[in-house]
C-alpha positions as CSV (number, residue, x, y, z in Angstrom):
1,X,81.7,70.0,112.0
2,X,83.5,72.1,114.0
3,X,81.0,74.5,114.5
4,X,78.6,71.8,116.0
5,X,81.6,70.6,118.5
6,X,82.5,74.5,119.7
7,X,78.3,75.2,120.4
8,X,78.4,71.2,122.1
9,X,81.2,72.9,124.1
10,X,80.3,76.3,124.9
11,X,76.7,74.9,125.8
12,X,78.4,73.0,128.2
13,X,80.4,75.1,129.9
14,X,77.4,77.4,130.2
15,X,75.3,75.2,131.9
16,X,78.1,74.7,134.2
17,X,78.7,78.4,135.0
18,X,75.4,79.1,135.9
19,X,74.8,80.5,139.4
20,X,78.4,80.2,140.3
21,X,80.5,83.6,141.5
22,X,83.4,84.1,138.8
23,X,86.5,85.4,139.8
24,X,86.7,89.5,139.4
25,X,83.7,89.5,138.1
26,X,81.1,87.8,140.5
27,X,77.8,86.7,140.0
28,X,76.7,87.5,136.4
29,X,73.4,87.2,135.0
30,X,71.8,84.0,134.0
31,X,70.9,85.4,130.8
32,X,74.2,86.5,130.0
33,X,75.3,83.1,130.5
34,X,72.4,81.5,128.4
35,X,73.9,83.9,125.7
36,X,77.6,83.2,126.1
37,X,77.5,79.5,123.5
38,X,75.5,81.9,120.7
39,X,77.7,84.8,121.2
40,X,81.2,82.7,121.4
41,X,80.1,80.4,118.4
42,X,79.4,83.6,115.8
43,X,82.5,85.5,117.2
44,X,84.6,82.6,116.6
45,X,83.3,81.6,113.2
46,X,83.6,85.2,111.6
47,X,87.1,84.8,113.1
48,X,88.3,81.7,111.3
49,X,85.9,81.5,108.6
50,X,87.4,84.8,106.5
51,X,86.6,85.5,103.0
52,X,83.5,83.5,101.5
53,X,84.4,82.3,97.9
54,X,81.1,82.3,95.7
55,X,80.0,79.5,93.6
56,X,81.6,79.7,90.3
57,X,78.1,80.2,88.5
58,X,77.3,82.6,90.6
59,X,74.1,84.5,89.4
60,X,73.9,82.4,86.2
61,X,69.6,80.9,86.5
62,X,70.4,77.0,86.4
63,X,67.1,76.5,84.0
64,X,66.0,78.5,80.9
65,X,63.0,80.6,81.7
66,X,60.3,78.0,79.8
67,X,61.5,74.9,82.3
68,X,61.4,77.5,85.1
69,X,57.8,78.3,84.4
70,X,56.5,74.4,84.1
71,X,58.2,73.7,86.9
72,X,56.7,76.4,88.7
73,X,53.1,75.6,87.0
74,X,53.3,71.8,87.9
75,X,54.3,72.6,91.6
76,X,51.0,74.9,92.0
77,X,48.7,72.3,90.0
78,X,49.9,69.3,92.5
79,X,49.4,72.2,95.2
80,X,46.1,73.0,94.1
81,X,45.1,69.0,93.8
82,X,46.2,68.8,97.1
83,X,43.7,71.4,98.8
84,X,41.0,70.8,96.5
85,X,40.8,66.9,97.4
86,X,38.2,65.5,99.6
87,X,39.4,65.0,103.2
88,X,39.8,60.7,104.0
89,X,36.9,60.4,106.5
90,X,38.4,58.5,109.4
91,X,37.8,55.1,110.9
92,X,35.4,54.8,113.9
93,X,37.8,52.8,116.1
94,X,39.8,56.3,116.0
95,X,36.9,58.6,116.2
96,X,36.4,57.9,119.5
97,X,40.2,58.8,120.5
């Protein structure tokens, strides 16, 4: 959530710096400003975030191979019925649209 909050932020201020001289620096490029919210927000985040802990079943498959492979068969059967299907034909009052 704070993520979302910093980005609200920096957006904002980067809408407001736009076209206006800064001091030592001068007029700086839109672009660079468009930039400044994405560049800010992933600086800041591989700041604060550190060290990324790994699900505890990390690499471990979550199905046996068999249930894998139904699943996967059933999900390119419906996919399959899907595409095969005849189209609806549509109403005349729409037709017309």
């Amino acid at each position: 959530m704070f993520a979302c909050l910093l980005f609200g932020f920096l957006d904002a201020v980067q809408i407001r710096l736009q076209g206006v001289d800064l001091p030592l620096v001068g007029q700086v490029p839109v672009q660079a400003i468009q930039a400044l919210p994405y560049l800010l927000t992933v600086v800041l985040l591989a700041g604060f975030i550190g060290k990324a802990i790994p699900p505890r079943a990390g690499g471990v498959p979550s199905h046996n191979p068999l249930k894998a492979t139904a699943y996967l068969g059933r999900a390119v059967m419906a996919l399959l019925i899907a595409l095969i299907r005849p189209k609806a034909k549509l109403d005349e009052r729409f037709a017309a649209a």
